[in-house]
C-alpha positions in Angstrom: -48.1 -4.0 103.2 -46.6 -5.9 100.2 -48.3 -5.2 97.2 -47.2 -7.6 93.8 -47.2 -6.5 90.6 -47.4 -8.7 87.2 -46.3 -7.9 84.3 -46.6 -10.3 81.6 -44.5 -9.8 78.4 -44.4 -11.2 75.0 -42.3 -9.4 72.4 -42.8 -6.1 73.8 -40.5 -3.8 72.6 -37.4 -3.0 75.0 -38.0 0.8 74.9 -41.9 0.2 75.8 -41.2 -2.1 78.3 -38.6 -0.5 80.4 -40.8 2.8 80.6 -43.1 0.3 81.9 -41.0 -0.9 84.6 -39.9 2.6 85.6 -43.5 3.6 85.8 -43.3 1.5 88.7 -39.5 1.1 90.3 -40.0 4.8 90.5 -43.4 4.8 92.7 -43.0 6.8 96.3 -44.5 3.8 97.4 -41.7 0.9 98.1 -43.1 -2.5 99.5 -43.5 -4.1 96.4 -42.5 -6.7 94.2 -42.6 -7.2 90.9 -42.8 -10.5 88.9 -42.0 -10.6 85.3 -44.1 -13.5 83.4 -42.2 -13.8 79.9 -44.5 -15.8 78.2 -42.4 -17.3 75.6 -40.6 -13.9 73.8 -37.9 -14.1 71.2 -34.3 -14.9 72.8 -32.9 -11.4 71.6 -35.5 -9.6 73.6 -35.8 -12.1 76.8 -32.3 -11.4 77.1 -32.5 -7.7 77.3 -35.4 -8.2 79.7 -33.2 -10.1 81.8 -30.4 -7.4 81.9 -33.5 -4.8 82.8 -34.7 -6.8 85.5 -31.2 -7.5 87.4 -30.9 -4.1 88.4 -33.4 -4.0 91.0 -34.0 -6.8 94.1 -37.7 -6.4 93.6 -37.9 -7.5 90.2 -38.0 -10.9 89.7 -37.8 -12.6 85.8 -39.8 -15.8 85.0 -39.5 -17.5 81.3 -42.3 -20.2 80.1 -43.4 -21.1 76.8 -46.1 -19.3 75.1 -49.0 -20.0 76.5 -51.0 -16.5 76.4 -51.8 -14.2 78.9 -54.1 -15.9 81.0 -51.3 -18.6 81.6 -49.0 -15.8 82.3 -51.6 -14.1 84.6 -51.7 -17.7 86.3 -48.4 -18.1 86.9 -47.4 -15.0 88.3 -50.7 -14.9 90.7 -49.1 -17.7 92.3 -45.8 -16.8 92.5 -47.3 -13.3 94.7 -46.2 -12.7 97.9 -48.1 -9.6 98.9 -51.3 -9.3 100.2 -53.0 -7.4 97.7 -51.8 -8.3 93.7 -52.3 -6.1 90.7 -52.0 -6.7 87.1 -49.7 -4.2 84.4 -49.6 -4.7 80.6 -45.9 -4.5 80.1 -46.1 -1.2 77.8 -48.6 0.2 79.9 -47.7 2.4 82.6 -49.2 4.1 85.8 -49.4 7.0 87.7 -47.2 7.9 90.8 -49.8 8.2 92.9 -51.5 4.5 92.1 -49.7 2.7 95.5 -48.7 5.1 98.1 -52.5 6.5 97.3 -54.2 2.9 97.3 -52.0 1.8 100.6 -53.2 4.8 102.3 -56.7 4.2 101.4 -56.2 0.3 102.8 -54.7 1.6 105.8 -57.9 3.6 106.5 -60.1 0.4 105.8 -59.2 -3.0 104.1 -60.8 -3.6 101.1 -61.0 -6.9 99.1 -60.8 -4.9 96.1 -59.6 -1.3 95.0 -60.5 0.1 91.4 -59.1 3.1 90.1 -59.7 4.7 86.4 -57.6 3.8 83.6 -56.4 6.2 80.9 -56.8 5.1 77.2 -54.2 6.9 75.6 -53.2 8.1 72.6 -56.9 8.9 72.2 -58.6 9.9 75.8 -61.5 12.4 76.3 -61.7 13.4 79.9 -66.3 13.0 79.5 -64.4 9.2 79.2 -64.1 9.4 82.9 -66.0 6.3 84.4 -65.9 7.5 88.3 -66.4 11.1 89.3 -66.2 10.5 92.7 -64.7 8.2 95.4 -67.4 5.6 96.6 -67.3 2.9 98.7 -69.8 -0.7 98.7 -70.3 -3.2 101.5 -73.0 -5.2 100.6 -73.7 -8.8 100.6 -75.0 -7.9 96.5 -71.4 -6.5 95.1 -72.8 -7.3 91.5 -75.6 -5.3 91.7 -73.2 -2.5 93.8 -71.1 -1.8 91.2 -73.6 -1.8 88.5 -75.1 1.0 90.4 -72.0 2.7 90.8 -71.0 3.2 87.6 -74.2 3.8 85.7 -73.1 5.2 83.0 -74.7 3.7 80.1 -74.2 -0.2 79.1 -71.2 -0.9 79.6 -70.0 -2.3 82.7 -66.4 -1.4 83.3 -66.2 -2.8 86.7 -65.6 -6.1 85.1 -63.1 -4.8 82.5 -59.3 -4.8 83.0 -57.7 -6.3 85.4 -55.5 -3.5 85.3 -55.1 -0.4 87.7 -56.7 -2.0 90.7 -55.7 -3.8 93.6 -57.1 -7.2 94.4 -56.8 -9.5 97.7 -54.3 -11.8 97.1 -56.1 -14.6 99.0 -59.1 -14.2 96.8 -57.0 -13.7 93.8 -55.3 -17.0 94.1 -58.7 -19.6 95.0 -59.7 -18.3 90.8 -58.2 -18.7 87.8 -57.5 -16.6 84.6 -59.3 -19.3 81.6 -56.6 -20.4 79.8 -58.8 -21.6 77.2 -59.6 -18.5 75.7 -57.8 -15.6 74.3 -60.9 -13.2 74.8 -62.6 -11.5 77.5 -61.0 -13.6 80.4 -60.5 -11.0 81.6 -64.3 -10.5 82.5 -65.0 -13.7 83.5 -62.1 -13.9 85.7 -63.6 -10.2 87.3 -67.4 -11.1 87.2 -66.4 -14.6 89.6 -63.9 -12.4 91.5 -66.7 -9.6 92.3 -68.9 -12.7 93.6 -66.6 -13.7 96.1 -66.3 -10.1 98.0 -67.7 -8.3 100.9 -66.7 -4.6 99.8 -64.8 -2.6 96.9 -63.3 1.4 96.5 -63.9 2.8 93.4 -61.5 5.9 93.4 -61.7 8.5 91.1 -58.1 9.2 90.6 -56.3 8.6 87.4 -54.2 5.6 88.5 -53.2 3.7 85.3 -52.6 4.7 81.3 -53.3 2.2 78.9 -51.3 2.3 75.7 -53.4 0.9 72.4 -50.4 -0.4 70.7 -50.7 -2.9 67.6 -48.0 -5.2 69.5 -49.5 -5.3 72.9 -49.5 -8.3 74.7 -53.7 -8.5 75.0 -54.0 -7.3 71.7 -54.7 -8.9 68.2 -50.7 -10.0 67.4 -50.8 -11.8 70.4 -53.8 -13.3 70.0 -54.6 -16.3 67.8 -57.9 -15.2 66.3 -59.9 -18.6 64.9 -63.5 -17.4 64.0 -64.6 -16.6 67.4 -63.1 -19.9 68.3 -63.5 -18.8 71.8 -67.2 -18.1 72.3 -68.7 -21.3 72.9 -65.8 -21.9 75.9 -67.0 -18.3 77.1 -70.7 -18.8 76.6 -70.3 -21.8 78.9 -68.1 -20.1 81.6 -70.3 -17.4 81.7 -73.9 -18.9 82.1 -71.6 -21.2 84.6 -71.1 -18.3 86.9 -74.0 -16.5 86.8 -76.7 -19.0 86.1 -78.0 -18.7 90.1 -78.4 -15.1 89.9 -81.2 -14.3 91.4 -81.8 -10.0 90.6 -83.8 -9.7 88.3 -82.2 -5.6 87.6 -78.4 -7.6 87.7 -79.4 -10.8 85.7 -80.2 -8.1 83.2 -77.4 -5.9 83.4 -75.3 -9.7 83.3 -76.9 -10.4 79.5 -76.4 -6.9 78.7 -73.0 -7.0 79.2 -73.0 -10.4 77.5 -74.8 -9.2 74.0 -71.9 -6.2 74.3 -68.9 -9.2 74.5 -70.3 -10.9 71.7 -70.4 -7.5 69.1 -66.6 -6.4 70.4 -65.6 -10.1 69.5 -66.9 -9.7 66.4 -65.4 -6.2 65.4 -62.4 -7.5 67.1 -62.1 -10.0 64.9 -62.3 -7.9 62.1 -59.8 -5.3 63.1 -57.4 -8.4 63.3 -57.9 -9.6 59.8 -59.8 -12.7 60.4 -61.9 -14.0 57.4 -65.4 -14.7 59.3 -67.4 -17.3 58.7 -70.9 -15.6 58.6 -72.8 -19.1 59.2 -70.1 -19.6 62.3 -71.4 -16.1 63.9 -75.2 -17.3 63.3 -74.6 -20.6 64.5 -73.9 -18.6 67.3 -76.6 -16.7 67.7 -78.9 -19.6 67.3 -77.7 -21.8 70.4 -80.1 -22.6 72.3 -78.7 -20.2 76.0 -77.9 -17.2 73.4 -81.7 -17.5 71.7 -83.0 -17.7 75.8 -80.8 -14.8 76.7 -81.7 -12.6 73.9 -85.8 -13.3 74.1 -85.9 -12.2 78.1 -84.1 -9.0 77.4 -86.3 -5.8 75.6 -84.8 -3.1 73.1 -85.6 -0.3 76.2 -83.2 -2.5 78.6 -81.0 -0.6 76.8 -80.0 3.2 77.0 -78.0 4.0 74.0 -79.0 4.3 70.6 -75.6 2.0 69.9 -76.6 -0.9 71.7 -80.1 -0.6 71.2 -79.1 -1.2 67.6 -76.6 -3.8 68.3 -78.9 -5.4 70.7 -81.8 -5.8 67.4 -79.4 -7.2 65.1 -78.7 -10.0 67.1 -81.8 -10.2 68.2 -82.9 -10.7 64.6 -80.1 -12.6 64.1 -78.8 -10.2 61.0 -75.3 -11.6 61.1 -74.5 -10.3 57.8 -75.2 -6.4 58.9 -73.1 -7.1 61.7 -70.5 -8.0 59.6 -70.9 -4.8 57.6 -71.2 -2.8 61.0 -67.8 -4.3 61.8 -66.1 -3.6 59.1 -67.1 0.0 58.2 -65.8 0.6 61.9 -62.3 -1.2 61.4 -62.0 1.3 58.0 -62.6 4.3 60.1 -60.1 2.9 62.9 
C-alpha cells in the first residue's frame, strides 16, 4: 500500500526542513512517496531543497509561484499516487511509528480516514491528549461520530489539521483545499471531507509533532493578514456545506465550532500585527447568517467558562472587548 506524503515549503529553514524529511525517509515503513510542493521560496533555499531531495528516489521536488498553502496542498494532492495521502508542515516532524502503525491498522480494515494525535511542541501538556483510546466509527452520521468521540469540551479537533492522519486518496482528490483564503481551510476542507465517509480510526498514539515556529509555512509570516479579509469567503463556504444539516445536537456543535473560528481569527490577527478595523469585525458580526447563527445557539450550549464568555461577546456584539481580549492574550504569548 502506497502511502503519499506532501510537504509544502515556503522559506523554511534548511536545518528545519531536512529534520523534517528525515522524520520521514527514516520510517520502518517504506512504500511511500513524497512530493515536495515549493510554493514559491527564495532561489538560495529552493536550491538547497533540491540537493536534499536528489538523494532519495522517493522524493520528488515541485516549484510554483507563491500561491499559499492551499494551492500547494492542491497541487501535490493531485500529483499522489498512493492510495491513502497525508499532509506534513515542512518543519514539522512525526513519529516512527505514524506508517508501519497506520498500514497495519488498514490491513486489519480499510478505513477512509485514519486520525492520530498531534504533539504541539515546545509547549505540550500530556491532559492536552485529545484521544485516550483507539475507537473506531461506521455510521452513515460521521459528523455527529466524531463529535461524540472526542467530547472533550468545544473544540472540535477532528476538523483541525490536516496533519498526522491518513486520508483516501480517491476522496481526497474529488475536494479541494480553498485557495481563496489563508485561514481555516483547513477546516472546511476536513468538515466536507468528513461528509463524504463511511468510517474513521481515531488512534491514540502520538503520531505527529507539530513545531510552533514564527516562520512556518501556515503561520502568520506566511500569511497575508488583511483585516479578516477572509471571513466573508469562509462564512459562505461554511453555511455552503453544512446548510442541509439536519441534527439538531451536530448543527449545534457545527456553529459552535464556527463562533470558536471567528475569536482565533481575531487573536490571530492580533498576534500577527494587523491594525484591526473594529467597525470591520462588527460588520461582521452583524451579517445577517452570523446574527441567525448566534440567536439559535444558548450560553449553556457551551461547557467552558472560555467560550461561554467568548460566545456573549459576540453575542452582544462587544467587538471592542474582544479586541482587548485579544490583545492582552498576544502580550502574554
Amino acid at each position: 500500500m502506497l502511502i503519499s506524503i506532501i510537504i509544502p515549503v515556503y522559506n523554511t529553514p534548511i536545518n528545519d526542513f531536512q529534520k523534517c524529511l528525515s522524520s520521514i525517509l527514516e520510517q520502518k515503513y517504506s512504500e511511500i512517496e513524497i512530493i515536495i510542493i515549493d510554493d514559491g521560496s527564495d532561489k538560495e533555499l529552493s536550491k538547497l531543497y533540491v540537493t536534499l531531495c536528489s538523494k532519495d528516489k522517493r522524493v520528488s521536488y515541485h516549484y510554483f509561484t507563491n500561491h499559499g498553502v492551499s494551492y500547494a496542498r492542491n497541487r501535490g494532492v493531485e500529483i499522489a499516487q498512493g492510495e491513502y495521502v497525508t499532509f506534513v508542515d515542512s518543519d514539522d516532524v512525526i513519529d516512527q511509528s505514524f506508517f508501519v502503525n497506520a498500514a497495519k491498522y488498514l490491513l486489519e480494515e480499510k478505513y477512509d480516514l485514519v486520525i492520530g494525535r498531534i504533539v504541539y511542541l515546545p509547549k505540550f501538556d500530556s491532559k492536552q491528549r485529545i484521544y485516550k483510546n483507539h475507537k473506531e466509527i461506521s455510521t452513515l452520521r460521521m459528523l455527529e461520530a466524531m463529535f461524540s468521540v472526542e467530547n472533550k469540551g468545544d473544540e472540535l479537533h477532528a476538523l483541525a489539521s490536516p496533519c498526522g492522519r491518513l486520508y483516501l486518496t480517491s476522496i481526497a482528490k474529488s475536494i479541494k483545499f480553498d485557495e481563496c483564503i489563508k485561514y481555516f481551510e483547513d477546516q472546511l476542507y476536513n468538515c466536507e471531507y468528513v461528509k463524504k465517509i463511511k468510517n474513521a480510526l481515531f488512534v491514540a498514539e502520538d503520531w505527529y509533532y507539530y513545531y510552533q515556529n514564527p516562520y512556518s509555512a501556515l503561520h502568520v509570516k506566511h500569511r497575508k493578514w488583511d483585516e479578516l479579509s477572509d471571513w466573508d469567503v469562509f462564512l459562505d463556504r461554511w453555511i455552503a456545506i453544512n446548510e442541509n444539516e439536519s441534527d439538531t445536537s451536530t448543527d449545534i456543535l457545527l456553529k459552535k465550532h464556527l463562533i470558536t473560528y471567528f475569536f482565533k481569527e481575531i487573536e490571530e490577527g492580533v498576534l500577527a500585527g494587523e491594525k484591526f478595523n473594529r467597525k470591520k469585525i462588527r460588520n461582521i458580526m452583524n451579517k445577517k447568517p452570523f446574527v441567525l447563527m448566534t440567536k439559535s445557539l444558548k450560553t449553556k450550549d457551551y461547557i467552558s467558562k472560555k467560550r461561554k464568555l467568548q460566545f456573549f461577546l459576540i453575542k452582544h456584539r462587544f467587538s471592542c472587548v474582544i479586541y482587548i481580549l485579544a490583545k492582552i492574550k498576544n502580550r502574554r504569548s
